[in-house]
C-alpha positions as CSV (number, residue, x, y, z in Angstrom):
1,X,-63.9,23.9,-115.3
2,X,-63.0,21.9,-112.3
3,X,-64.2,18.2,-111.7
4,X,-65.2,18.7,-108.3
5,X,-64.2,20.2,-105.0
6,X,-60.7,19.3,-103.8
7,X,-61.8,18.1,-100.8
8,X,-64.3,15.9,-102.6
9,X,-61.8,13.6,-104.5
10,X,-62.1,9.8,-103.4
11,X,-61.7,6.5,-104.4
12,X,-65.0,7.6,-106.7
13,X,-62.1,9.5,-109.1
14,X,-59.5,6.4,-109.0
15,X,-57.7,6.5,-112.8
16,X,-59.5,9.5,-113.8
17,X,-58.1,12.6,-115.0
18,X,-59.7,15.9,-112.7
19,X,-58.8,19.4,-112.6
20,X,-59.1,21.1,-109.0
21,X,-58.8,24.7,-107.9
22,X,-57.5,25.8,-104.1
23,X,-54.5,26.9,-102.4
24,X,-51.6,25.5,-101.5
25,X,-52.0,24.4,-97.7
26,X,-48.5,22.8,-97.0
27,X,-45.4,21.8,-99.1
28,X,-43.1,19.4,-98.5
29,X,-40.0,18.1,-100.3
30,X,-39.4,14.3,-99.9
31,X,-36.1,13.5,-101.3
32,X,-36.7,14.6,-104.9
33,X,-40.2,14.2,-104.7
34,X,-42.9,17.3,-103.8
35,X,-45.8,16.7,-102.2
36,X,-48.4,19.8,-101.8
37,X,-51.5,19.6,-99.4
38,X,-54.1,21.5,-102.1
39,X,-57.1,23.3,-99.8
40,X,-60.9,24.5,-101.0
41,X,-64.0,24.9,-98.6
42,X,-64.2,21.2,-99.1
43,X,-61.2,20.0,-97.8
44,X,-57.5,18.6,-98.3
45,X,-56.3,16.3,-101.0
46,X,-52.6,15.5,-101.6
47,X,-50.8,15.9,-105.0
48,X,-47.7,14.4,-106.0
49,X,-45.1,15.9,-108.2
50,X,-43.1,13.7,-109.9
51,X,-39.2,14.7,-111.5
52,X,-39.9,13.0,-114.2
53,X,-42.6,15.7,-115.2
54,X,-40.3,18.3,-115.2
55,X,-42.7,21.6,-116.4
56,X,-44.6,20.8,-113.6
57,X,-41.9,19.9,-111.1
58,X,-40.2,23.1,-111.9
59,X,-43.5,25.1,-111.0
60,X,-44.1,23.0,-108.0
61,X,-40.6,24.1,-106.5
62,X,-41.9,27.5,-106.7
63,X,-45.0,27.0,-104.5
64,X,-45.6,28.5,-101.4
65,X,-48.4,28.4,-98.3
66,X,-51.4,30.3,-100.0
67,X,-50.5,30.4,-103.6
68,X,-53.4,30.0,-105.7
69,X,-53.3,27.2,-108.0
70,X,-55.0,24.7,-110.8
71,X,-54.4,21.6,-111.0
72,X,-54.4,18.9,-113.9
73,X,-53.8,15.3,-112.9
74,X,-54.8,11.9,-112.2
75,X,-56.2,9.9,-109.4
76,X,-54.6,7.3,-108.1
77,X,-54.3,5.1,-104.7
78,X,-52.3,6.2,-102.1
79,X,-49.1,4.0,-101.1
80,X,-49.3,1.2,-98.3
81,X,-49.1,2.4,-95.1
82,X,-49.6,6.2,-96.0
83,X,-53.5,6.7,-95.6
84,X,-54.9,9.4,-94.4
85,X,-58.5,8.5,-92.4
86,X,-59.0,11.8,-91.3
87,X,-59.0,13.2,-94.8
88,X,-62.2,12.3,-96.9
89,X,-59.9,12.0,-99.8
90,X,-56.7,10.1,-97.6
91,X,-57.3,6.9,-99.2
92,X,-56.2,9.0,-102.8
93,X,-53.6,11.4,-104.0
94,X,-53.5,13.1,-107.1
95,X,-50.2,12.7,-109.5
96,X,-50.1,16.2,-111.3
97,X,-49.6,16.5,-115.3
98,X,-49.9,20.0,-115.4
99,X,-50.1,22.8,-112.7
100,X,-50.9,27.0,-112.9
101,X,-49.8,29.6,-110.7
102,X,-53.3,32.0,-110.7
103,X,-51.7,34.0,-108.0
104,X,-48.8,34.1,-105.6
105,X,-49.7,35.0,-102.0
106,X,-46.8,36.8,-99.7
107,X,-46.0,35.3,-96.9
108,X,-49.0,34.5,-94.5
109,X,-49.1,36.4,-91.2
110,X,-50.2,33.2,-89.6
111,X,-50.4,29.4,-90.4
112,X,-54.0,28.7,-90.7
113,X,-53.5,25.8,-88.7
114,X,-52.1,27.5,-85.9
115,X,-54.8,27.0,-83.1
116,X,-53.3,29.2,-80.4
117,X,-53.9,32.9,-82.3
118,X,-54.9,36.4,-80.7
119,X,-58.7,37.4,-81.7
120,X,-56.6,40.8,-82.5
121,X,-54.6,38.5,-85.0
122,X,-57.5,36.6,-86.2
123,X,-60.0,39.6,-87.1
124,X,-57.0,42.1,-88.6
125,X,-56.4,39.5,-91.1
126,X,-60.0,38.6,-91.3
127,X,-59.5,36.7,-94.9
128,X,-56.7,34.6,-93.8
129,X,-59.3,33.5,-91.0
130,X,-61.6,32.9,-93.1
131,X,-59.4,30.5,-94.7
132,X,-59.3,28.3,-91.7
133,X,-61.0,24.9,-91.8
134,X,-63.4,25.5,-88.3
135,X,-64.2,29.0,-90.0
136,X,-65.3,27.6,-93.2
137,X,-67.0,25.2,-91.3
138,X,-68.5,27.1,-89.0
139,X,-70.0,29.8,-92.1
140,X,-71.4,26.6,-94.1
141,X,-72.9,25.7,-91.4
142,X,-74.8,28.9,-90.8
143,X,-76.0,28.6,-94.8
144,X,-77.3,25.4,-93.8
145,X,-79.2,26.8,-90.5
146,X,-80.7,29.3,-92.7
147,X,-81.6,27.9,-95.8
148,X,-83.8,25.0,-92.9
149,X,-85.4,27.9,-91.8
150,X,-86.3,28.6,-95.2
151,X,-88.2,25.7,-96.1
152,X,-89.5,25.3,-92.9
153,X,-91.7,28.5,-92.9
154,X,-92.3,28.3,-97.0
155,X,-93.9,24.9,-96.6
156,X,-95.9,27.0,-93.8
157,X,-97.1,29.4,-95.8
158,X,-94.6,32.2,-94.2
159,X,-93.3,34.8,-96.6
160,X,-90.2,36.7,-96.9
161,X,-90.9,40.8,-97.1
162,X,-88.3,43.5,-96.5
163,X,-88.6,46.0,-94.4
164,X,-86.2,49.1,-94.3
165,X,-83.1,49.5,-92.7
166,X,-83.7,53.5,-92.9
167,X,-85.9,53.8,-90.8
168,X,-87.0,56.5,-87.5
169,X,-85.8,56.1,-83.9
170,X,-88.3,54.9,-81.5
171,X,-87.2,53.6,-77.9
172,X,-86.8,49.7,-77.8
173,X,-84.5,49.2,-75.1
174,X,-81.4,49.8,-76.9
175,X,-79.4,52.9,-78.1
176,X,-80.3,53.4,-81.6
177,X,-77.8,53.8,-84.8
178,X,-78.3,57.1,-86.2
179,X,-77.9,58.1,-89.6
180,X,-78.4,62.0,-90.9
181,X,-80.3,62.9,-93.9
182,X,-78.6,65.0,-96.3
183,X,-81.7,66.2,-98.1
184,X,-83.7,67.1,-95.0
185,X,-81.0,69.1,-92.8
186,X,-81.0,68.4,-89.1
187,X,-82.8,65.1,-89.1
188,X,-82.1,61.5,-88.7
189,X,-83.2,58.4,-90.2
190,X,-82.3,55.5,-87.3
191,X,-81.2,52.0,-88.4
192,X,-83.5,49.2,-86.9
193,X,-83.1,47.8,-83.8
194,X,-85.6,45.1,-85.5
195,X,-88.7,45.2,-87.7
196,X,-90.9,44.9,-84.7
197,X,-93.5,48.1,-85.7
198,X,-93.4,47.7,-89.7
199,X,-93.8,43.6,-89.3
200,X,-97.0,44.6,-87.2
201,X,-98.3,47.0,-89.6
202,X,-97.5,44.2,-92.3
203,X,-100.2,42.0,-90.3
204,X,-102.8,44.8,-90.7
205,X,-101.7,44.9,-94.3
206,X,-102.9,41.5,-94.5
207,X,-99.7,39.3,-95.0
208,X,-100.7,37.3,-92.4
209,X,-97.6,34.8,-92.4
210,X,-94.2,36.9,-92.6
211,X,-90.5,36.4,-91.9
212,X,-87.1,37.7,-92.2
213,X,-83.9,36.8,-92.1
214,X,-82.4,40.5,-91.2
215,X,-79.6,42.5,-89.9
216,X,-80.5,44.8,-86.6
217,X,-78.8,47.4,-84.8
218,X,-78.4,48.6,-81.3
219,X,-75.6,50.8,-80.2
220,X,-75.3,48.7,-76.8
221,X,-73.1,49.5,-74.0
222,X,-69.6,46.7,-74.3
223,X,-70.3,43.2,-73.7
224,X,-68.4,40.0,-74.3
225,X,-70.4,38.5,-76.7
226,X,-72.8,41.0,-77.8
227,X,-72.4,42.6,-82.1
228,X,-73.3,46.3,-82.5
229,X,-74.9,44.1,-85.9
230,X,-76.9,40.9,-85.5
231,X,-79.1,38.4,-87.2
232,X,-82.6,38.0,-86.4
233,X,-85.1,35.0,-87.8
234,X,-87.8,38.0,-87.1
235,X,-91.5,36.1,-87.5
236,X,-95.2,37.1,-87.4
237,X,-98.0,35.8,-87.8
238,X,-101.8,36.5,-87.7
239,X,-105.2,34.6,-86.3
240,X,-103.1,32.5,-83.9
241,X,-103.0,32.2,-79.7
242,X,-99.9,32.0,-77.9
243,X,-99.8,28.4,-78.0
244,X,-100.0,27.8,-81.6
245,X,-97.4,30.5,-82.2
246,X,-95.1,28.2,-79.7
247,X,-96.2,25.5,-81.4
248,X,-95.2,26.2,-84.9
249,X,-91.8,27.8,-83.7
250,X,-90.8,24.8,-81.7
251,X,-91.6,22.9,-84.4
252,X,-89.2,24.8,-86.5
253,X,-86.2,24.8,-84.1
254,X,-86.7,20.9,-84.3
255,X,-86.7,20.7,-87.2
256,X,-83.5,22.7,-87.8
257,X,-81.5,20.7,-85.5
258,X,-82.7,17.6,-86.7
259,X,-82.0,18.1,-90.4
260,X,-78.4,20.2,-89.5
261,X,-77.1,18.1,-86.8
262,X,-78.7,15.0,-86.6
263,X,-79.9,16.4,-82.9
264,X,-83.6,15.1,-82.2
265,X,-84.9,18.1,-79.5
266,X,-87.6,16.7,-76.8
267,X,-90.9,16.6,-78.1
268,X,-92.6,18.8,-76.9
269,X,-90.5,21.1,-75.1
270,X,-91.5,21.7,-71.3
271,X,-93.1,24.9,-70.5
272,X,-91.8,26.9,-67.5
273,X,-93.3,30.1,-66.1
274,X,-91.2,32.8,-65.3
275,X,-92.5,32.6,-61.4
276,X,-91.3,29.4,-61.0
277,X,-88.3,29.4,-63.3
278,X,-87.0,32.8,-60.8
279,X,-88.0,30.1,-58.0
280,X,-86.1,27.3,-58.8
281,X,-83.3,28.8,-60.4
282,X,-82.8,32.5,-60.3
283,X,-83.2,33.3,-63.8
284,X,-85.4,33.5,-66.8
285,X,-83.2,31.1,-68.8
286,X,-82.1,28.2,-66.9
287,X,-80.2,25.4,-67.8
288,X,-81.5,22.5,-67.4
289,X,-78.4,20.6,-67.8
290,X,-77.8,21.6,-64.3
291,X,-79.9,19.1,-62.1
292,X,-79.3,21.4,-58.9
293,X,-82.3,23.5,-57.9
294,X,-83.2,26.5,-55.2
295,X,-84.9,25.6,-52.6
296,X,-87.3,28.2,-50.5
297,X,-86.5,28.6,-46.7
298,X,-88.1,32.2,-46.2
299,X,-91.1,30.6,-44.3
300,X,-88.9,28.3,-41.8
301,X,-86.2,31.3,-41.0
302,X,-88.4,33.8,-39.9
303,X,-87.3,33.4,-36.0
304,X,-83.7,31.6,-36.5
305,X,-81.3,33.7,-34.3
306,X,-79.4,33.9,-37.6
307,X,-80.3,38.0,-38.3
308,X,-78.9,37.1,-42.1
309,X,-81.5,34.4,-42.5
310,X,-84.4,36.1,-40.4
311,X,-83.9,39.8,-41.8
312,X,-83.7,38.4,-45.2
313,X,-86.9,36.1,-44.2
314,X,-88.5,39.0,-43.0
315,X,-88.3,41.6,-45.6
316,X,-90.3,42.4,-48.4
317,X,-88.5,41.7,-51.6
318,X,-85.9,39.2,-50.5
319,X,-85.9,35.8,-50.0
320,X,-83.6,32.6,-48.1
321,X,-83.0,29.8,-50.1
322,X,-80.4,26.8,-50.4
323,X,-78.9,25.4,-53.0
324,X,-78.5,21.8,-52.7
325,X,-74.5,19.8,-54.0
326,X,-74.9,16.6,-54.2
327,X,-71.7,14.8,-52.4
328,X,-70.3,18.4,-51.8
329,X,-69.1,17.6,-48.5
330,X,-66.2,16.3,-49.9
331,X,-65.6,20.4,-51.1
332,X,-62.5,21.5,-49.5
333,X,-62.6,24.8,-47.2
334,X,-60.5,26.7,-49.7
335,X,-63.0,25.6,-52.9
336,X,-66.0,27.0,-50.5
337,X,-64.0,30.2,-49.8
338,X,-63.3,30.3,-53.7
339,X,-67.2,30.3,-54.1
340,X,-67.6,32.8,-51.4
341,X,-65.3,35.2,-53.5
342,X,-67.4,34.0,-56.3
343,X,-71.0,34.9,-55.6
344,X,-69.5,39.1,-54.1
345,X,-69.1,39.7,-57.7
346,X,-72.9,39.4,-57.9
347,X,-73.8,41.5,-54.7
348,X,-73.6,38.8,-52.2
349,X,-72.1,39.8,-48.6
350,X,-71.1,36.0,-47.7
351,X,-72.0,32.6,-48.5
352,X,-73.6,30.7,-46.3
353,X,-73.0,26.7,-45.9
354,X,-74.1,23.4,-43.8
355,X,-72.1,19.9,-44.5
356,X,-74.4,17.0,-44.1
357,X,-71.9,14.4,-42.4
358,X,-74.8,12.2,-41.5
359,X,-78.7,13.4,-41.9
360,X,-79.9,10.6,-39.2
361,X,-78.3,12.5,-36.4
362,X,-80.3,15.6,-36.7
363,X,-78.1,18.6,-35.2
364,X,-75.5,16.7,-34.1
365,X,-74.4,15.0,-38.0
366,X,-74.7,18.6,-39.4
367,X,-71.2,21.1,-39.9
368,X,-71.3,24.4,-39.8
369,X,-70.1,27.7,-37.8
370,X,-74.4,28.9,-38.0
371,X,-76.0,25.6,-37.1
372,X,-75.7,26.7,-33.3
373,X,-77.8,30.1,-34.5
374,X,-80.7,27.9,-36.1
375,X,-83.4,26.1,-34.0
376,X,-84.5,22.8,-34.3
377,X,-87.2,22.9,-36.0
378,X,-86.1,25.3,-39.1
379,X,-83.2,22.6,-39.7
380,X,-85.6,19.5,-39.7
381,X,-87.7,21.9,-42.1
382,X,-84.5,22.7,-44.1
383,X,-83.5,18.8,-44.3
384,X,-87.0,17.8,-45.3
385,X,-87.4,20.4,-48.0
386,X,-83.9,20.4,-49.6
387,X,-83.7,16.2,-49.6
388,X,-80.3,16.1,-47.9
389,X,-78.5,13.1,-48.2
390,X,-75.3,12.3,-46.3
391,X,-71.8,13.2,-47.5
392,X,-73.8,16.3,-49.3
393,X,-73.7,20.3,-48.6
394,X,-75.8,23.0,-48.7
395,X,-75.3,26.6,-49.6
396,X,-77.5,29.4,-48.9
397,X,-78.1,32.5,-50.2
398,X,-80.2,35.5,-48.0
399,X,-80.6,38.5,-48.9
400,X,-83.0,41.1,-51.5
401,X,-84.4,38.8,-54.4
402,X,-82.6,39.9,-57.4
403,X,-79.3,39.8,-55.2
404,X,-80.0,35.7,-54.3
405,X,-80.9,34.9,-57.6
406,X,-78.1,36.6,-59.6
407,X,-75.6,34.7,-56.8
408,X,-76.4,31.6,-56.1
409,X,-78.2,31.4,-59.9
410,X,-74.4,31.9,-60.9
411,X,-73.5,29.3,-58.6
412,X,-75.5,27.2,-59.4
413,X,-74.1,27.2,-62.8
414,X,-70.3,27.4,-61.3
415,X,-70.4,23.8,-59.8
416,X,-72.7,22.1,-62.2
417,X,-70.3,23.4,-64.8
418,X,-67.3,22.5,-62.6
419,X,-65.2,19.4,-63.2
420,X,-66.9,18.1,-59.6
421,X,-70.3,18.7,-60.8
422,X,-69.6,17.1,-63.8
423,X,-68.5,14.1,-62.5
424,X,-70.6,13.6,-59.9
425,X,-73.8,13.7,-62.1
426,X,-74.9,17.1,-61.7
427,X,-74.3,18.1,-65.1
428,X,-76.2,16.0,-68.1
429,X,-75.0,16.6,-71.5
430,X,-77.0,17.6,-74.6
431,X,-79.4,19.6,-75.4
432,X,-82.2,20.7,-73.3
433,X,-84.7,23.4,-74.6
434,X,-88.0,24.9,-72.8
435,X,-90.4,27.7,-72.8
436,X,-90.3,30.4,-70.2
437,X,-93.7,31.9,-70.3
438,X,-96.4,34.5,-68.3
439,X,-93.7,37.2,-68.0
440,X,-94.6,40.1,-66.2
441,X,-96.0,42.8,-68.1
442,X,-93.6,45.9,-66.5
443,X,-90.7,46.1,-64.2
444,X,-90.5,48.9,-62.0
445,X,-88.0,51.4,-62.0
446,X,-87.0,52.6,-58.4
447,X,-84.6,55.2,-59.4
448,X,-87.1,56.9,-61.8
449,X,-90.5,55.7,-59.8
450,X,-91.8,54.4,-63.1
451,X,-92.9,51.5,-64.6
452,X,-91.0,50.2,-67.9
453,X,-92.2,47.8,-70.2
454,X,-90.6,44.1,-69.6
455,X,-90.5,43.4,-73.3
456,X,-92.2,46.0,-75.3
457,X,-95.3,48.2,-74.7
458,X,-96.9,46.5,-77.6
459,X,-97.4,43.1,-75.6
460,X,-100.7,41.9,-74.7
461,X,-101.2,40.9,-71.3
462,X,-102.9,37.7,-70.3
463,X,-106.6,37.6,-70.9
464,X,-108.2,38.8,-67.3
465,X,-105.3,41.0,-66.6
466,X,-106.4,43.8,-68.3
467,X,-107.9,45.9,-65.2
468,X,-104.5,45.0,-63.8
469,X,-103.1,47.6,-66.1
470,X,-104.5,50.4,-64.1
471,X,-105.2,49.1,-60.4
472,X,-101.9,47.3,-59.5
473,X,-99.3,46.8,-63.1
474,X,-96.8,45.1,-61.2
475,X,-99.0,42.1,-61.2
476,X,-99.8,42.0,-64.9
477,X,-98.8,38.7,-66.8
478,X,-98.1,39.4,-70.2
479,X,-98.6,36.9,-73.3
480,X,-94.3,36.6,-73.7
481,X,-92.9,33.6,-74.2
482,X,-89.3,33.3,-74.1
483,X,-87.4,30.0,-76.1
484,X,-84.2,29.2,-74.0
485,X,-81.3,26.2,-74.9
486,X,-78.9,25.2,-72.6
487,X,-79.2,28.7,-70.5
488,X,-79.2,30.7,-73.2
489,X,-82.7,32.7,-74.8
490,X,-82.2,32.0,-78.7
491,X,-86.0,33.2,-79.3
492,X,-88.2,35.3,-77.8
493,X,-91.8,36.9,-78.5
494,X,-95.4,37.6,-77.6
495,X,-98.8,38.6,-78.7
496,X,-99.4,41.8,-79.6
497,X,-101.9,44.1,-78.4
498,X,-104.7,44.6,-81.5
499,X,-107.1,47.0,-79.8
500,X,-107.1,50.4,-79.0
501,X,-108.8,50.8,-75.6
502,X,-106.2,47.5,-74.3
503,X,-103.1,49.8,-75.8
504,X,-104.2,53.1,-74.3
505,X,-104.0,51.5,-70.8
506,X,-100.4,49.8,-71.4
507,X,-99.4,53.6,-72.7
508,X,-101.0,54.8,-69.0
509,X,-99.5,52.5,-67.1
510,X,-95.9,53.9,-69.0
511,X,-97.0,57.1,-68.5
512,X,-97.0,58.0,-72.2
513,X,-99.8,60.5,-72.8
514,X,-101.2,60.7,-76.1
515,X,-99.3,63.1,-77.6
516,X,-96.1,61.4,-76.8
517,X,-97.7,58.0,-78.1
518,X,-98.8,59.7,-81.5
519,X,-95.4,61.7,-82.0
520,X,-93.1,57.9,-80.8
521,X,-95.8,55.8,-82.6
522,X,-98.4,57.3,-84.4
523,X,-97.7,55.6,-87.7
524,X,-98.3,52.3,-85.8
525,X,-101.8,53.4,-83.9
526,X,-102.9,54.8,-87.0
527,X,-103.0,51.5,-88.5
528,X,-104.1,49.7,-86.0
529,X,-107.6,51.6,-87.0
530,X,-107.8,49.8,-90.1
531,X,-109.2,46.7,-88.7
532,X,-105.8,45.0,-87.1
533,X,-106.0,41.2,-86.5
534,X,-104.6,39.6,-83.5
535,X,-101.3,39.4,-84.4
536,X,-98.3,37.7,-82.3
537,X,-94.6,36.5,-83.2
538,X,-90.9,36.0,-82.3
539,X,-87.6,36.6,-82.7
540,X,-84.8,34.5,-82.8
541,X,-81.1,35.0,-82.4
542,X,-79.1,33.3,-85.7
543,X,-76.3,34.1,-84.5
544,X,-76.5,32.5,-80.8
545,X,-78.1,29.5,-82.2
546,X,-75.2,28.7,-85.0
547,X,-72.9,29.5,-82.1
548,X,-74.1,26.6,-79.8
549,X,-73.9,24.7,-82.7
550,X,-70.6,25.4,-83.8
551,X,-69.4,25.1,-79.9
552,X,-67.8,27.9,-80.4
553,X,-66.7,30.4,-77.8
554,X,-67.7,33.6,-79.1
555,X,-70.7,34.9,-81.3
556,X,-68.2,36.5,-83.4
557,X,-66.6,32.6,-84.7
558,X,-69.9,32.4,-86.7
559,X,-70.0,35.9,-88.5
560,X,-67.9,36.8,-91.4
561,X,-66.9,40.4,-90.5
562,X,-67.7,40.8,-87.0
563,X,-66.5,43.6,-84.7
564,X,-64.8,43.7,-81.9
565,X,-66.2,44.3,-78.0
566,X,-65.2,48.0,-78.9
567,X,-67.6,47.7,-81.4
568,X,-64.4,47.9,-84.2
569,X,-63.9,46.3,-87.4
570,X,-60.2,45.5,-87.1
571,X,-60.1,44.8,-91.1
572,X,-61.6,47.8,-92.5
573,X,-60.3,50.3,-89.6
574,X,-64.0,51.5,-89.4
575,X,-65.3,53.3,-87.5
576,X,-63.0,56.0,-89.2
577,X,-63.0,60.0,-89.1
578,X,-64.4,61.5,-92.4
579,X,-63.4,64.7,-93.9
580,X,-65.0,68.2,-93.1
581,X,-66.8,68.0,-96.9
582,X,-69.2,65.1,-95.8
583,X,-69.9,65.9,-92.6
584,X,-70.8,69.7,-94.3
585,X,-72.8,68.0,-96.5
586,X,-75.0,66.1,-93.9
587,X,-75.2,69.6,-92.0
588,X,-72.7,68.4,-89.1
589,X,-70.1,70.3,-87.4
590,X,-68.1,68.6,-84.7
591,X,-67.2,69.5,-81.4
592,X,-63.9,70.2,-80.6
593,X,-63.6,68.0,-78.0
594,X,-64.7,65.0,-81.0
595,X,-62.4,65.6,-83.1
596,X,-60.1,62.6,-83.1
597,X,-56.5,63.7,-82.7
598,X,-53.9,63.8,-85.8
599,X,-52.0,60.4,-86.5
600,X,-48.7,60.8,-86.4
């Protein structure tokens, strides 16, 4: 049995004899002397090989990178002058008596210290990766996330209940995972996009304080940093408002960070409705690192000789705004065309800007080829509202709501991001969480002329807004609360709707009769008979949060097997072609045009 970890040796260990397990890092042969570099998910410690032990030396000679190896031998203090501080054992090095090939490795297809590797590389020779300090790291890390979480809702009274992962397809946004039934020809189990229907029937049931740490599936269009698989903390609870759900989950993210990174959150976390966080900052998750801000100008434009600023003024459903840059003024023409470029890829047909040379001069200390198209009055209004400040520049954005606040949103982010905004202030470091609440019960679809629910059609809507449901939806709040770090959502949830008569008018409102409702959800509505409690939860993202932990660049640094953006496991080869017996047997035949082509 091994003494400890490898990487755990110390001065603790001087003079003693320990046994250690790990692979063989590096090897290096000093002038008759061999020093290996012996790796476990603890760490590094060295061992010496002496000549003089010559069963040992002999085997040592015959180590490679990766061989897996036991060692025998004692502790000892490193030479003068050859500490190792970044090591936690460098102040030691272990002078073998006895050492055992378990197994040889070929030769690696990578150095695991090699920093400057393909993704492609990294995920075909997933175990190799693994290998990797950061990766170990990064996985140990996500125990420890987890296992927080864990005593964080046990000490609350929260359970951990399964709930299947065969399950049937209901819409919830996403494509689902199917999976066909060999026993019952023709049909489909789905796998779950989350446990949001059986955790609600679990609340009828009674278990009024559940959660899960669980795997969930959507078949989702490509994205950067999006899993076909993902982890969800999925929570529920019973009895409690909006603001004690918030409470107790807030509570837990603290605590996480706190007892995982040393990171003490704000206390309590500011609360942001989704009007004004669209206001301010074009999107349901700002980042709050970012100190810039939107600033409305629809009112003042109306009658600018501008058309780009009074069309946009003047329509429904678009706005003006302007985006305040602290000293931007000293932005160089080509860094504002850059921008310019920047916000089309969002929809916008220019980029508007003013360069405040000196605010005291009105007009006259203001640069810009539209000044001359915009009145007096709606450029005092404009200085007064934005708090321009010599030497600083302001960008504007004009045009339909959703295109302003994807653009200058993105902007927004761009410079405060930017090696500018970081050194002039306008990005703070650390971490800064809030709630986005009073989300809007539906979004409309124009293409379709229908309304779609904005989180799910089981969300209550805020108490009063019921009659909203039938005489104008659009302005229905829900009770959805969105958690968001940094600009990203790690958590999101609401209170559920309980009664009948409140869900019938949701289902309206979507324009699911009642047989559709019954035939998608019957299972759910015929529980909710039984007496259903006001229930609520939320949902959090594992995966994302270890992620912004790790500061790592992609979801997929903090899962052991991901998949690619192609939604391929580059390991296993999957997904892979089966042959013509199980697809017989699950009563599938494949069209002609599926059938992948021979390899050659």
């Amino acid at each position: 049995m091994r003494t400890c970890y490898t990487g755990e040796v110390s001065r603790n260990h001087l003079d003693q004899t320990v046994t250690l397990f790990g692979w063989v890092h590096r090897r290096r042969d000093h002038g008759g002397v061999i020093f290996i570099d012996l790796r476990d998910r603890a760490g590094l410690a060295q061992v010496v090989f002496d000549p003089e032990n010559a069963a040992a030396f002999d085997v040592a000679e015959r180590l490679r990178n990766e061989f897996c190896i036991k060692i025998v031998g004692r502790v000892r203090n490193r030479p003068d002058g050859t500490v190792n501080t970044d090591l936690a054992s460098g102040e030691i090095e272990i002078l073998c008596d006895g050492v055992e090939i378990l197994n040889a490795s070929v030769t690696p297809a990578f150095q695991l210290d090699d920093e400057n590797l393909s993704e492609t590389t990294r995920l075909t020779h997933r175990v190799l990766d693994l290998r990797r300090n950061q990766m170990q790291k990064n996985l140990t890390l996500r125990y420890r996330v987890s296992m927080a979480i864990r005593q964080y809702l046990d000490q609350l009274g929260f359970i951990d209940i399964e709930t299947p992962m065969l399950t049937k397809s209901t819409p919830e946004g996403a494509r689902d995972y199917l999976v066909p039934s060999r026993v019952n020809a023709g049909e489909f189990f789905a796998l779950p996009q989350s446990p949001q229907l059986f955790k609600q029937m679990l609340m009828v049931a009674g278990f009024d304080r559940y959660y899960q740490i669980v795997k969930c599936f959507r078949d989702e269009d490509l994205r950067a940093d999006r899993q076909p698989e993902f982890t969800q903390i999925d929570c529920e609870t019973s009895f409690l408002n909006e603001e004690e759900i918030r409470t107790i989950f807030e509570g837990m993210i603290r605590d996480v960070f706190q007892s995982t990174q040393g990171v003490a959150l704000a206390n309590p976390f500011p609360i942001m409705t989704y009007a004004q966080a669209m206001r301010l900052y074009g999107s349901d998750k700002p980042d709050l690192r970012v100190t810039m801000a939107f600033t409305d100008l629809s009112d003042v434009m109306q009658d600018v000789d501008f058309k780009v600023f009074s069309q946009a003024a003047q329509s429904p459903g678009s706005r003006v705004v302007a985006l305040r840059v602290p000293k931007g003024a000293a932005l160089t023409r080509s860094e504002i065309d850059s921008y310019t470029k920047f916000v089309a890829i969002y929809g916008a047909k220019g980029l508007a800007w003013i360069k405040v040379n000196e605010v005291a001069k009105g007009r006259d200390g203001l640069q810009s080829p539209i000044v001359k198209n915009i009145h007096d009055a709606a450029l005092t209004a404009m200085l007064e509202r934005t708090g321009a400040q010599d030497g600083d520049l302001l960008f504007f954005g004009a045009d339909r709501s959703k295109v302003v606040n994807d653009a200058i949103g993105a902007l927004r982010l761009k410079i405060g991001h930017s090696e500018f905004g970081q050194a002039n202030g306008l990005m703070q470091p650390g971490w800064k969480p809030l709630w986005v609440v009073d989300f809007p019960m539906f979004e409309y679809d124009e293409e379709a002329g229908t309304f779609t629910a904005a989180h799910h059609p089981f969300t209550s809507p805020k108490d009063g807004h019921e009659d909203l449901l039938a005489t104008n939806p659009i302005e229905a709040l829900s009770k959805a609360y969105d958690m968001v770090l940094n600009g990203s959502e790690i958590g999101g949830g609401s209170v559920r709707i309980h009664r009948e008569e409140v869900q019938s008018k949701v289902f309206r409102a979507l324009k699911i009769d009642e047989q559709e409702a019954q035939l998608k959800f019957g299972f759910l509505l015929d529980a909710l008979q039984y007496g259903a409690p006001p229930h609520g939860g939320i949902a959090f993202g594992l995966d994302r949060i270890v992620t912004m932990m790790t500061g790592a660049e992609s979801i997929r640094d903090v899962i052991a097997f991901p998949k690619t953006q192609r939604a391929q496991c580059l390991l296993t080869q999957a997904p892979s072609a089966v042959d013509e017996k199980q697809l017989k047997e699950l009563h599938i035949r494949l069209r002609q045009s599926d059938v992948p082509a021979p390899q050659p």
